[in-house]
LUMLO-861883 format. One record per residue: residue number from 1; residue in three letters; chain; x, y, z of N, C-alpha, C, O in turn. Coordinates in Angstrom, 3 decimals. Example, Ala and Ser with C-alpha at 12.3 -4.5 7.8 and 13.67 -1.06 7.14 Angstrom:
! LUMLO-861883
+-----+-----+---+----------+----------+----------+----------+----------+----------+----------+----------+----------+----------+----------+----------+
:   k :   r : c :      nc1 :      nc2 :      nc3 :     cac1 :     cac2 :     cac3 :      cc1 :      cc2 :      cc3 :      oc1 :      oc2 :      oc3 :
+-----+-----+---+----------+----------+----------+----------+----------+----------+----------+----------+----------+----------+----------+----------+
:   1 : ALA : A :   13.190 :   -5.690 :    7.800 :   12.300 :   -4.500 :    7.800 :   13.200 :   -3.300 :    7.800 :   14.236 :   -3.319 :    8.465 :
:   2 : SER : A :   12.850 :   -2.250 :    7.080 :   13.670 :   -1.060 :    7.140 :   12.900 :    0.030 :    7.870 :   13.409 :    1.138 :    8.039 :
+-----+-----+---+----------+----------+----------+----------+----------+----------+----------+----------+----------+----------+----------+----------+
//
This chain:
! LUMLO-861883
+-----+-----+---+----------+----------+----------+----------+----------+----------+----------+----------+----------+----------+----------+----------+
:   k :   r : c :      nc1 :      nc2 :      nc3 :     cac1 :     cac2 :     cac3 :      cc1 :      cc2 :      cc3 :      oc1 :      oc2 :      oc3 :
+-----+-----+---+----------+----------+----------+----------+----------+----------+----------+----------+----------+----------+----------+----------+
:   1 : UNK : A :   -7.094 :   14.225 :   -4.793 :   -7.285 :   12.886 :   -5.328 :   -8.045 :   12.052 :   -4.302 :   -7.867 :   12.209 :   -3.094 :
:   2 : UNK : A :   -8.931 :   11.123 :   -4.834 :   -9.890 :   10.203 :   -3.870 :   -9.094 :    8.818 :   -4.153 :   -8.247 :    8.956 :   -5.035 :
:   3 : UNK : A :   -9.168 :    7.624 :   -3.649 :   -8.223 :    6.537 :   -3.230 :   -9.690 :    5.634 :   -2.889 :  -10.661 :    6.117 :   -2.309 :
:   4 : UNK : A :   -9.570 :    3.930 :   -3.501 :  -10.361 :    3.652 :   -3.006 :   -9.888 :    2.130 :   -3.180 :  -10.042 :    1.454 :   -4.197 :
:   5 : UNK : A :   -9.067 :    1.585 :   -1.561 :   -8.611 :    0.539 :   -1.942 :   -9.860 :   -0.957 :   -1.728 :  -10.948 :   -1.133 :   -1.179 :
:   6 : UNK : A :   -9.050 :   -1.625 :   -2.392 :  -10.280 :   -3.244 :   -2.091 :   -8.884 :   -3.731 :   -3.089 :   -8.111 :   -3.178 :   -3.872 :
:   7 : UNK : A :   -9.208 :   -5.771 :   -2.255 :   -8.867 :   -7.350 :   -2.370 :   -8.147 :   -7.553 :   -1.281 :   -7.182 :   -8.317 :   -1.313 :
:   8 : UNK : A :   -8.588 :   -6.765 :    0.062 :   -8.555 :   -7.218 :    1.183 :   -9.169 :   -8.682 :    1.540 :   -9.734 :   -9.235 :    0.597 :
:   9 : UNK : A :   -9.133 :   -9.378 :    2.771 :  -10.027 :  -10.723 :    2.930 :   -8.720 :  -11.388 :    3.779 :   -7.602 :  -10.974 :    4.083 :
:  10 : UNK : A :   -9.518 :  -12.718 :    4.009 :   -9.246 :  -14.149 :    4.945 :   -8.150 :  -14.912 :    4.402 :   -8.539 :  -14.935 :    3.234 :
:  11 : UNK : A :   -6.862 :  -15.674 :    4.390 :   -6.312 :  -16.051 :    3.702 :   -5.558 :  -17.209 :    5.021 :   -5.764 :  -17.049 :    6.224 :
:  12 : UNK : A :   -4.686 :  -18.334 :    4.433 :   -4.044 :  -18.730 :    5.654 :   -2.924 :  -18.199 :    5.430 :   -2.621 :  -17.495 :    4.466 :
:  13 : UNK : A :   -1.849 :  -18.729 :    6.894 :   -0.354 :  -18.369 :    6.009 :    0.240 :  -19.362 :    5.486 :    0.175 :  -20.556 :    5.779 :
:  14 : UNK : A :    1.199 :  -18.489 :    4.194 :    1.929 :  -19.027 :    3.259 :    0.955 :  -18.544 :    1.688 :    1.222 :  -18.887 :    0.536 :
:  15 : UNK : A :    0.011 :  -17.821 :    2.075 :   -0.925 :  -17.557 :    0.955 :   -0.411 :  -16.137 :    0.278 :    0.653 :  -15.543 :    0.455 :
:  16 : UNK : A :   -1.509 :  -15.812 :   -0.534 :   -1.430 :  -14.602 :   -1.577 :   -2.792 :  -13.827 :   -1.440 :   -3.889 :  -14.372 :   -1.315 :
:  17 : UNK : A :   -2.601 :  -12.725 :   -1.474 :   -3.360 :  -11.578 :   -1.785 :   -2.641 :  -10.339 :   -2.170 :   -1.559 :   -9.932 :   -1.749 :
:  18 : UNK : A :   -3.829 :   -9.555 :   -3.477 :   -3.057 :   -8.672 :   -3.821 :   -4.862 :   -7.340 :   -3.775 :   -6.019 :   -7.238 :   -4.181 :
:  19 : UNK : A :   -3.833 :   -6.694 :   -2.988 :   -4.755 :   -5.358 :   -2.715 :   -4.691 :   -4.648 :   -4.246 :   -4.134 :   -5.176 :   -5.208 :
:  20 : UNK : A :   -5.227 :   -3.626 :   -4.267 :   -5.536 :   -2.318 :   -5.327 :   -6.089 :   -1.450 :   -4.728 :   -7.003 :   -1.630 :   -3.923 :
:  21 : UNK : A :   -5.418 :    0.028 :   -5.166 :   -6.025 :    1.584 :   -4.885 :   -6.156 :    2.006 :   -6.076 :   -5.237 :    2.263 :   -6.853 :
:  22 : UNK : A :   -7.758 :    2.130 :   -6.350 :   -8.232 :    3.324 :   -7.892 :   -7.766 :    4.363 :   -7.384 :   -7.522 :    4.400 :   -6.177 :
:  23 : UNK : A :   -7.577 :    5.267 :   -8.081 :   -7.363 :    6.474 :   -7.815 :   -7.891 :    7.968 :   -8.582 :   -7.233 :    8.342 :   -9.552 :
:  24 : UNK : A :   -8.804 :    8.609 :   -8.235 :   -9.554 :    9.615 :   -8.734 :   -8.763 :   11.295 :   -9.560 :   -7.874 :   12.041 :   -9.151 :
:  25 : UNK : A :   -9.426 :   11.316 :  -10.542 :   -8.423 :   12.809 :  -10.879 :   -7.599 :   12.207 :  -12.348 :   -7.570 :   11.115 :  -12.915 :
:  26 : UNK : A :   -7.032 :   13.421 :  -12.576 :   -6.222 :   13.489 :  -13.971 :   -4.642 :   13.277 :  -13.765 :   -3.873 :   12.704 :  -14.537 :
:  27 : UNK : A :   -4.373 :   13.838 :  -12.622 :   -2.911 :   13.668 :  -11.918 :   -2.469 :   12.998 :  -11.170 :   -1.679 :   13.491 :  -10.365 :
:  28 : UNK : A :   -2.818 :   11.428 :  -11.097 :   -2.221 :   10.108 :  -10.954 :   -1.293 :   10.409 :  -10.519 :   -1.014 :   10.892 :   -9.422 :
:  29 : UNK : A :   -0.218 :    9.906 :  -12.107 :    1.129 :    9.877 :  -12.214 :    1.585 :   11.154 :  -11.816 :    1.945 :   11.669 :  -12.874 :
:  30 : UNK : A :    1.803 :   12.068 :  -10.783 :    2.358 :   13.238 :  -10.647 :    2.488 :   12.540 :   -9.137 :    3.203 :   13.190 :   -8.373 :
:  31 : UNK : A :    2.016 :   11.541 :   -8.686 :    1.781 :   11.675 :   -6.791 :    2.426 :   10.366 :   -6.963 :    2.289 :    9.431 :   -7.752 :
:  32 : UNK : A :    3.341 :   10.677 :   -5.730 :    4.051 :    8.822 :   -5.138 :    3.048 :    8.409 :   -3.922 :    2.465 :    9.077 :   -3.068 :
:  33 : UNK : A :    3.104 :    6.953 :   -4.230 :    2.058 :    6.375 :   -4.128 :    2.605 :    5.114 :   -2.639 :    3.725 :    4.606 :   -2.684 :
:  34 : UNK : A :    2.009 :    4.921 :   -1.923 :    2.305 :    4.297 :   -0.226 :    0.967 :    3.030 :   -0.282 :   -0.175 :    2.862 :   -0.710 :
:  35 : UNK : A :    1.957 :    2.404 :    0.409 :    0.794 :    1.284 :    1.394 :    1.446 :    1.369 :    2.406 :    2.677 :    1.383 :    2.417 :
:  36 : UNK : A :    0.426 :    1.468 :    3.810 :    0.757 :    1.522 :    5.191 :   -0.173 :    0.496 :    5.108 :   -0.859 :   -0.007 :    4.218 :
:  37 : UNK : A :    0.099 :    0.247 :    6.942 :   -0.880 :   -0.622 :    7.904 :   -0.789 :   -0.468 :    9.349 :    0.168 :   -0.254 :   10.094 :
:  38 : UNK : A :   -2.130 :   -0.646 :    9.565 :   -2.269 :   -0.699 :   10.837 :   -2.893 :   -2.208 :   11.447 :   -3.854 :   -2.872 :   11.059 :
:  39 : UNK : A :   -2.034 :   -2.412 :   12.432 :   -2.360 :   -3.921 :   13.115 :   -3.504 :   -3.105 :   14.400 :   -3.559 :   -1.883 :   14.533 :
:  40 : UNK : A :   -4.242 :   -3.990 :   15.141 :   -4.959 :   -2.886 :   16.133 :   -3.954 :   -3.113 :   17.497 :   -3.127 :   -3.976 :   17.789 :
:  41 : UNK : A :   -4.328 :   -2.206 :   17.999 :   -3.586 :   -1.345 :   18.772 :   -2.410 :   -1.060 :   18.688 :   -1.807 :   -1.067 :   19.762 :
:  42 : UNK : A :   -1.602 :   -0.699 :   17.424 :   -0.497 :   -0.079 :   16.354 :   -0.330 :    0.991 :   15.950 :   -1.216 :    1.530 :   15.288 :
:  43 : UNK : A :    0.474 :    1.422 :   16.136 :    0.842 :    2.616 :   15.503 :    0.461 :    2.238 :   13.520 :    0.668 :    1.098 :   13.103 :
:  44 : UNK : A :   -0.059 :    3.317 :   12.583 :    0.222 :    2.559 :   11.633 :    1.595 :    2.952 :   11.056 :    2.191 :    3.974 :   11.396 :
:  45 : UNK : A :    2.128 :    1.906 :   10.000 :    3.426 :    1.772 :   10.202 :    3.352 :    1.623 :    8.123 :    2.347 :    1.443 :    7.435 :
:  46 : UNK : A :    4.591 :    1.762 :    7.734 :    4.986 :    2.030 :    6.408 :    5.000 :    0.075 :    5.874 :    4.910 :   -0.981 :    6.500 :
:  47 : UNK : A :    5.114 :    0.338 :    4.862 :    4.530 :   -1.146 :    4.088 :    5.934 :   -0.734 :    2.761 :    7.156 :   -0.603 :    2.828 :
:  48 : UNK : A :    5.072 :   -0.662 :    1.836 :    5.922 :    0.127 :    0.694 :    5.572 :    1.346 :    0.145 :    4.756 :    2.214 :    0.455 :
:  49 : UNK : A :    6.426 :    1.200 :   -0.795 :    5.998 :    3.076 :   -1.765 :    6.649 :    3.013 :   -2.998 :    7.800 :    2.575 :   -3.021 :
:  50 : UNK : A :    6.001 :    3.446 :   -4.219 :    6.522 :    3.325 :   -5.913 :    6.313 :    4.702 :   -5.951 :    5.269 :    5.256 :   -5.606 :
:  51 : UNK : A :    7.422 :    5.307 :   -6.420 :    7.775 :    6.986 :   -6.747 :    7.018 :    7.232 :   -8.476 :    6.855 :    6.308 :   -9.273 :
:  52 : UNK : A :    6.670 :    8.607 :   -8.722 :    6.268 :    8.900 :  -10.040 :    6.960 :    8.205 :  -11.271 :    6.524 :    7.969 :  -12.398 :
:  53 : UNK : A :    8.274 :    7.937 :  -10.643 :    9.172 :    6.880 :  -12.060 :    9.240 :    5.459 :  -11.643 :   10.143 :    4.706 :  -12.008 :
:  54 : UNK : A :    8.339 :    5.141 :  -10.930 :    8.338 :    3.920 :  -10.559 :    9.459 :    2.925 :   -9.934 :    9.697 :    1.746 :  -10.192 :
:  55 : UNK : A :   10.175 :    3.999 :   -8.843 :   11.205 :    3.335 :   -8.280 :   10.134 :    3.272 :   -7.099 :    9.146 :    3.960 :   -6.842 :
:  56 : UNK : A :   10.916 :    1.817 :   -6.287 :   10.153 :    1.474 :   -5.364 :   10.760 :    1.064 :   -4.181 :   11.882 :    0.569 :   -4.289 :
:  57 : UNK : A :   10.150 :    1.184 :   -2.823 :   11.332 :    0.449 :   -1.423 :    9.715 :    0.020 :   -0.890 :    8.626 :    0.516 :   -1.180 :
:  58 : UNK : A :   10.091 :   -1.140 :    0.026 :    9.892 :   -1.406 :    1.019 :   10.256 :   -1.776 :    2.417 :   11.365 :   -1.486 :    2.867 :
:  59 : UNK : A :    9.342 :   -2.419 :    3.129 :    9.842 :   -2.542 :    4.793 :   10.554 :   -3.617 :    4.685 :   10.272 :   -4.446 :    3.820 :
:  60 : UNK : A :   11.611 :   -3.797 :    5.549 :   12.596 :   -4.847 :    5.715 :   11.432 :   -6.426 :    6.300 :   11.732 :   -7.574 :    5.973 :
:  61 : UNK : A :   10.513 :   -6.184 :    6.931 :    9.567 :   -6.911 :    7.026 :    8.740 :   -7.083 :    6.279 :    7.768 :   -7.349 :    6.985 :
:  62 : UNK : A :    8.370 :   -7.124 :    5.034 :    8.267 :   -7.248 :    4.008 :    8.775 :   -7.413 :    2.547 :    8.251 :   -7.594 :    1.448 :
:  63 : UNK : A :    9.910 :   -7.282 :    2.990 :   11.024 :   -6.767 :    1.363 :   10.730 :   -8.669 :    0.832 :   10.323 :   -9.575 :    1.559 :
:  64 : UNK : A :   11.022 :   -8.725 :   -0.285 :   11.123 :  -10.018 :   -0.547 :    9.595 :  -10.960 :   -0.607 :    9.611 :  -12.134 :   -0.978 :
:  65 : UNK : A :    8.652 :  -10.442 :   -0.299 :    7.657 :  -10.634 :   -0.178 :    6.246 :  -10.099 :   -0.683 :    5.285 :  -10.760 :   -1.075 :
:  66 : UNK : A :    6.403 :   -8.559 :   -0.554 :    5.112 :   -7.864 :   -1.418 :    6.056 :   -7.108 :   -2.262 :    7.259 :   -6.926 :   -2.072 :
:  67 : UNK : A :    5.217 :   -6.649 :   -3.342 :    5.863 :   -6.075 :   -4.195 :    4.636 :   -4.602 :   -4.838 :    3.446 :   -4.856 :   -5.030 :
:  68 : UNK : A :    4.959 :   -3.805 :   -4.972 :    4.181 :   -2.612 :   -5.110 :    4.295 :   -2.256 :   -7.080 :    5.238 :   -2.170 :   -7.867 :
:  69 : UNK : A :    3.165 :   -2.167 :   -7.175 :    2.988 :   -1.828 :   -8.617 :    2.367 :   -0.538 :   -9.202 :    1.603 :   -0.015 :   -8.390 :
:  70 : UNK : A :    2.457 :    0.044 :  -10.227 :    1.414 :    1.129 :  -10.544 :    1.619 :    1.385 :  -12.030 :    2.589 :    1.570 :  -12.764 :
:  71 : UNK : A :    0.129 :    1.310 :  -12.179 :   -0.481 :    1.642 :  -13.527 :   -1.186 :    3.179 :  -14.235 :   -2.363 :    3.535 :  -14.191 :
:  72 : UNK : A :   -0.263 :    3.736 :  -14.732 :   -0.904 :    5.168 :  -14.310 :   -1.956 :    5.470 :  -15.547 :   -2.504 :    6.573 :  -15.550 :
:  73 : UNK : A :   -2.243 :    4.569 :  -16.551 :   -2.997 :    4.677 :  -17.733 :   -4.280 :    4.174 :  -16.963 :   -5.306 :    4.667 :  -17.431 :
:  74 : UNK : A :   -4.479 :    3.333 :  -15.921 :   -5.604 :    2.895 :  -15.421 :   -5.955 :    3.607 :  -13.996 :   -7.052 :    3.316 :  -13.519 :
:  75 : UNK : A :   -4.850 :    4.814 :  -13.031 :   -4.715 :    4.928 :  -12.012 :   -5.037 :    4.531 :  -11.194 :   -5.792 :    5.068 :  -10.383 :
:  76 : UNK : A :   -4.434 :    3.145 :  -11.119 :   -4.228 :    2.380 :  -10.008 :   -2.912 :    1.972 :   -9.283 :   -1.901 :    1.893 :   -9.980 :
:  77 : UNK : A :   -2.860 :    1.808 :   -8.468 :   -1.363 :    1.347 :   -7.638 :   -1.823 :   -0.349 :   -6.547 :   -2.730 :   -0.489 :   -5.726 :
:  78 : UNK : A :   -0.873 :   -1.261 :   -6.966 :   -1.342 :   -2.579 :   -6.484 :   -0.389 :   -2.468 :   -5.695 :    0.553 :   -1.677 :   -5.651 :
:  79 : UNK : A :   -0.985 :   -4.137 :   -4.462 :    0.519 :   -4.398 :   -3.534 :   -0.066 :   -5.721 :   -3.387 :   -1.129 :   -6.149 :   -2.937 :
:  80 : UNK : A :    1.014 :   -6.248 :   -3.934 :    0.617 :   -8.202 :   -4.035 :    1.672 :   -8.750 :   -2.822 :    2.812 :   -8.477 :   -2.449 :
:  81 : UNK : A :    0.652 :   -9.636 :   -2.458 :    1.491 :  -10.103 :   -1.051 :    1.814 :  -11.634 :   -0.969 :    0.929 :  -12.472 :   -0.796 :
:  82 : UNK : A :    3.335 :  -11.987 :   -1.123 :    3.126 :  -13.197 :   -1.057 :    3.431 :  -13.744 :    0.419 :    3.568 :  -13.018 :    1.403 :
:  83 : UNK : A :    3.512 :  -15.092 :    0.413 :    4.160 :  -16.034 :    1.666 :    3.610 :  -15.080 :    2.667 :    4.450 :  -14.768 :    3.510 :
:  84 : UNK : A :    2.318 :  -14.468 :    2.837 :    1.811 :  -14.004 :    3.564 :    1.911 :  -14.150 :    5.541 :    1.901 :  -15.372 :    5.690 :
:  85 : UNK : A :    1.963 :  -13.745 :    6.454 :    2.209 :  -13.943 :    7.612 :    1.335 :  -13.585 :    8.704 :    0.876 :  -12.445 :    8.636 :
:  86 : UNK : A :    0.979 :  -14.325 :    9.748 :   -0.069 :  -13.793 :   10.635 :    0.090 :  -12.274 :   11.306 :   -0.713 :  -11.439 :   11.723 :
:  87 : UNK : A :    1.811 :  -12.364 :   11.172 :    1.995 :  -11.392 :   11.856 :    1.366 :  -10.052 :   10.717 :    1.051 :   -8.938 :   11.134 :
:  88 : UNK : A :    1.286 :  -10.473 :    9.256 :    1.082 :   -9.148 :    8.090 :   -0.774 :   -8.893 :    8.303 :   -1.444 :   -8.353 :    7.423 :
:  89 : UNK : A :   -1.352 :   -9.383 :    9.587 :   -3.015 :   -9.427 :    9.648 :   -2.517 :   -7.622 :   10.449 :   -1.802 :   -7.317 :   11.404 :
:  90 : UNK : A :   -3.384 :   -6.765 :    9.395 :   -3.593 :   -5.328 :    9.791 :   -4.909 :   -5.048 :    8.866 :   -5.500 :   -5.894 :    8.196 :
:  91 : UNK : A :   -5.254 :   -3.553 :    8.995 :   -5.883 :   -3.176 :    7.702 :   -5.275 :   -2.197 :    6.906 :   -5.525 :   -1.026 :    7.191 :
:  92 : UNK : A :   -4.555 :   -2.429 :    5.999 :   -3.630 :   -1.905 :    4.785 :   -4.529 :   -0.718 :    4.161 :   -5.729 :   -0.866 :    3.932 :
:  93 : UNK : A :   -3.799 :    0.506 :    3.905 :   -4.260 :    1.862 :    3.414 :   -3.637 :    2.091 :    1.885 :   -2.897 :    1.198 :    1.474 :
:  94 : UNK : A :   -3.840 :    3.007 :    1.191 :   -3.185 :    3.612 :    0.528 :   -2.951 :    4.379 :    0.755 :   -3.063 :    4.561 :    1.967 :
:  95 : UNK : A :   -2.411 :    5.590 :   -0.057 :   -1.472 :    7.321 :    0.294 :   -1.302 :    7.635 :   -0.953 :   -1.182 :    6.845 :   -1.889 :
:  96 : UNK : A :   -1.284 :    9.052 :   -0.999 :   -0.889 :    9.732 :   -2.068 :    0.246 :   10.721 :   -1.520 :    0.046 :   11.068 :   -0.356 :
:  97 : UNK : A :    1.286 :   11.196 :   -2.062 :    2.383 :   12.410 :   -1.565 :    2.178 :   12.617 :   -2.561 :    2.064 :   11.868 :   -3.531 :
:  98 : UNK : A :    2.039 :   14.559 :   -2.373 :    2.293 :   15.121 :   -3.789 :    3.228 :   16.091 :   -3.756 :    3.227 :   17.095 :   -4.468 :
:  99 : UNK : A :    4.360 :   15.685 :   -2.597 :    5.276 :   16.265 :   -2.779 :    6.582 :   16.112 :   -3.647 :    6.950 :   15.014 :   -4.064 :
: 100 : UNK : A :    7.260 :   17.293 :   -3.891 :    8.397 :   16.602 :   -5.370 :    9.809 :   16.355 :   -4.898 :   10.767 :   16.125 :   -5.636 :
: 101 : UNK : A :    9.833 :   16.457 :   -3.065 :   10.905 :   15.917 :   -3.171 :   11.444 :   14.708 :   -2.787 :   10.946 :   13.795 :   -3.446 :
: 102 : UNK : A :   12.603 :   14.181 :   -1.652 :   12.534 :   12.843 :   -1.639 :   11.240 :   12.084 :   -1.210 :   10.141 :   12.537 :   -0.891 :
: 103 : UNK : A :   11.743 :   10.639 :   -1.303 :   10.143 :    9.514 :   -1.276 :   10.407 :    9.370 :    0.464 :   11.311 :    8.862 :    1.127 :
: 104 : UNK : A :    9.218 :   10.042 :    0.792 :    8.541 :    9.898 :    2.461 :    8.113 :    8.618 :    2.926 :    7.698 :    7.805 :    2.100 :
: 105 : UNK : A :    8.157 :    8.336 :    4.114 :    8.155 :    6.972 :    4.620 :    6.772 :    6.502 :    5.874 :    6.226 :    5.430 :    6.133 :
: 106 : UNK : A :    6.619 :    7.834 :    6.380 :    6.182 :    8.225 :    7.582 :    4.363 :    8.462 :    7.152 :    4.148 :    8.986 :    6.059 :
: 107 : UNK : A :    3.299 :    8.118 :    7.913 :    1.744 :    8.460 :    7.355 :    1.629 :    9.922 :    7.464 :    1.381 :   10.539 :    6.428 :
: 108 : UNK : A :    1.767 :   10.548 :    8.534 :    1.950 :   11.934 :    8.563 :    2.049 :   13.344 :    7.496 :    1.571 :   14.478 :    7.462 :
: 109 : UNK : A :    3.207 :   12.291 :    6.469 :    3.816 :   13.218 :    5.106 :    2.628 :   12.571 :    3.809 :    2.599 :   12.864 :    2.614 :
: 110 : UNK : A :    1.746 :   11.635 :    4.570 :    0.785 :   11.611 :    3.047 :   -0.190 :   12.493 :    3.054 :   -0.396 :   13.113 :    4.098 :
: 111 : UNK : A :   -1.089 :   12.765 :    1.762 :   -1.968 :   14.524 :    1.989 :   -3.295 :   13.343 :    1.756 :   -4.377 :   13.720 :    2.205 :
: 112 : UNK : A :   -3.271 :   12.137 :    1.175 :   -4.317 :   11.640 :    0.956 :   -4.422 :    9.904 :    0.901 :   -3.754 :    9.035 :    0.341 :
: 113 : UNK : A :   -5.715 :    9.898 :    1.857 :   -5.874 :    8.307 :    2.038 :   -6.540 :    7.947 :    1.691 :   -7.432 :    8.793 :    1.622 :
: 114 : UNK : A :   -7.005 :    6.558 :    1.110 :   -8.067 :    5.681 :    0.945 :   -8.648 :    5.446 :    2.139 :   -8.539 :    6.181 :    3.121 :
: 115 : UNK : A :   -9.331 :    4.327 :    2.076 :  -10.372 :    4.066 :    3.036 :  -10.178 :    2.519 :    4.326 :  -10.774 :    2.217 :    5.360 :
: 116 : UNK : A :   -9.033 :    1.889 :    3.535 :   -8.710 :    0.735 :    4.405 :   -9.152 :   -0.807 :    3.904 :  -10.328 :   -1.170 :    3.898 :
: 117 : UNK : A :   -7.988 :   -1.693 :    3.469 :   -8.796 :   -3.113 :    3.208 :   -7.902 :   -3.960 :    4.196 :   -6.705 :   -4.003 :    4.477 :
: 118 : UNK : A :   -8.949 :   -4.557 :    4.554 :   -8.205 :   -5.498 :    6.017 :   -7.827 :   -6.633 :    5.466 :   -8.417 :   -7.012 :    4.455 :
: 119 : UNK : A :   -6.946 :   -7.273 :    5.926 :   -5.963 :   -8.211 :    5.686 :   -6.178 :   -9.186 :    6.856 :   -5.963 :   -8.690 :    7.962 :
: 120 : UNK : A :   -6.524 :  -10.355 :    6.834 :   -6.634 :  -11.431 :    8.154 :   -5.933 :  -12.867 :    7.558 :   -6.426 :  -13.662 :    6.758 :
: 121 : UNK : A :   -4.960 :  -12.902 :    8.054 :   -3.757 :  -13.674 :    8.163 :   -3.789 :  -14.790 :    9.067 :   -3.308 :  -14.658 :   10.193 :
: 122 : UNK : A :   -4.511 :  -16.314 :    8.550 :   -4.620 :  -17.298 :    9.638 :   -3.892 :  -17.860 :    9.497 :   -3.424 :  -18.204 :    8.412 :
: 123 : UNK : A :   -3.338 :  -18.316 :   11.175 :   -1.960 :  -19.813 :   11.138 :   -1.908 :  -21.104 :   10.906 :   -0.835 :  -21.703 :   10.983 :
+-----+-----+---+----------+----------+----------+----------+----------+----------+----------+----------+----------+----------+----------+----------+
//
């Protein structure tokens, strides 16, 4: 599967943006679906994740705040961000796992990435 996120951009805080990953192929809905990020000089680090039945977790630094979506008739997977934070300025990925068993947390366990939409978070 190919991944191709964008609605990255400039925002202040307390604002909104909501990313999107198209996603290439017939077997969408078969792959659980991730947003990571990387801040620079960061490890990149887990965001959220919506499973093939559309159960979903996120980061405790985030919970309450973005919310992860997916549309598998359009294969896409969104992550809308509210009350946005300087500290949330990274450049945000997507992921695909196409593994079937529990939902992975870690970048390592994804088989496939998008390309990166940066996020800049002013105070």
């Amino acid at each position: 599967v190919q991944l191709q996120a964008s609605g990255g951009g400039l925002v202040q805080a307390g604002g909104s943006l909501r990313l999107s990953c198209a996603a290439s192929g017939r077997t969408f809905s078969s792959y659980t679906m991730g947003w990571f990020r990387q801040a620079p000089g960061q490890e990149r680090e887990f965001v959220a994740v919506i499973s093939r039945n559309s159960g979903t977790y996120a980061a405790d630094s985030v919970k309450g705040r973005f919310t992860i979506s997916r549309d598998n008739a359009k294969n896409t997977v969104s992550l809308q961000m509210n009350s946005l934070k300087p500290e949330d300025t990274a450049v945000y990925f997507c992921a695909a796992d196409q593994n079937y068993g529990s939902i992975r947390f870690t970048p390592k366990e994804y088989e496939y990435w998008g390309q990166g939409a940066e996020v800049t978070v002013s105070s």
